[in-house]
N, C-alpha and C positions, 0 to 999 in steps of 0.2 A: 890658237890651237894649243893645246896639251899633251904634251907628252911622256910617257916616261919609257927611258930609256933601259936597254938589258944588254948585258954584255953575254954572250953564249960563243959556242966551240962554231959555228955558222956565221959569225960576226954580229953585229948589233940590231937591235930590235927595238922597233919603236913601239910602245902600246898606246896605241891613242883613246885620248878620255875624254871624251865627251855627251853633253844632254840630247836624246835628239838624237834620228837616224841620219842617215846621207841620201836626200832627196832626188839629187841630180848631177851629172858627170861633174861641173862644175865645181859642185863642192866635193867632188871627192879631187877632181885637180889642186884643190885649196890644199888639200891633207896631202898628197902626195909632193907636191913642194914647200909644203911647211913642217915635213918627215925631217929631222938627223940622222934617219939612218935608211937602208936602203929597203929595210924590210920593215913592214907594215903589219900590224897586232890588229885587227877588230874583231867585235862580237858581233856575232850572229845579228844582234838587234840593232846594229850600227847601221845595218843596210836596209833598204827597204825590201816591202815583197817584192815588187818590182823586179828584185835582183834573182830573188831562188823561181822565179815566173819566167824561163826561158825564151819562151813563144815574143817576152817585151824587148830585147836584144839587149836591156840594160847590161845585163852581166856579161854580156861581150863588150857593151863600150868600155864597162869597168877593164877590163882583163886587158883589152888592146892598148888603153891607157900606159900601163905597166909593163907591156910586152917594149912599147915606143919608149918609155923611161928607164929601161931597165930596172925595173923595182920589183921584188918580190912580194906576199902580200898571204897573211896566215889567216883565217879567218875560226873564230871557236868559238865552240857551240853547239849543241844535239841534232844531227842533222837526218835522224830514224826517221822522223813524222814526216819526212818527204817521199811519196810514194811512188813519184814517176819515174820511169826507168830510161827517161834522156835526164833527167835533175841526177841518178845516177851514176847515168855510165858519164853522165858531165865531170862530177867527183871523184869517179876515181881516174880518169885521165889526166885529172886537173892535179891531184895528188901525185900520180905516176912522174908526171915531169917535173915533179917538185919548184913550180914556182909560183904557185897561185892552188891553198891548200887550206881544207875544208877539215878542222879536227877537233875534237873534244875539248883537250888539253895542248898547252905550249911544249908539254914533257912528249907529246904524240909529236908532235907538228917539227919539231928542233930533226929531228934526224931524220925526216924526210925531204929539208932544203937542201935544192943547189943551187 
């Protein structure tokens, strides 16, 4: 796994860099204990549909994952082109409680963590 690290006013931030989405909870357990830090960087294209496709619970195992590890988890990247309005009000809840956060940019995402 690959990381790079950020130091921000929220504490450290891992970006993880890798080919290749994350297919299965498992491999996102990989990334989640081979993190330095407590919070998690991916792009949008990191995850599968799977993930923004509610109805599959993927993005609940993902989320419950991180709720059981305490890790937080920023996800960036255009999230317009989603039209459903549970894929919404998912977002902005998910945002609201700042620990599992859907944003354009890291300069958006930084002061919405707790």
């Amino acid at each position: 796994m690959i990381f790079k690290t950020v130091d921000s006013e929220k504490g450290e931030l891992a970006y993880f860099e890798r080919e290749g989405s994350i297919v299965s909870a498992s491999d996102f357990l990989d990334i989640l204990f081979s993190s330095p830090a407590d919070t998690i960087i991916l792009r949008k294209e990191d995850l599968p549909d799977e993930f923004y496709d509610l109805k599959t619970k993927f993005a609940g195992e993902i989320l419950q994952k991180l709720i059981n590890y305490r890790r937080r988890m920023i996800v960036l990247g255009e999230f317009g082109n989603f039209s459903s309005k549970s894929w919404k009000d998912f977002v902005y809840e998910s945002n609201k409680q700042g620990k599992f956060l859907f944003c354009s940019s890291i300069e958006e995402a930084i002061p919405l963590l707790k």
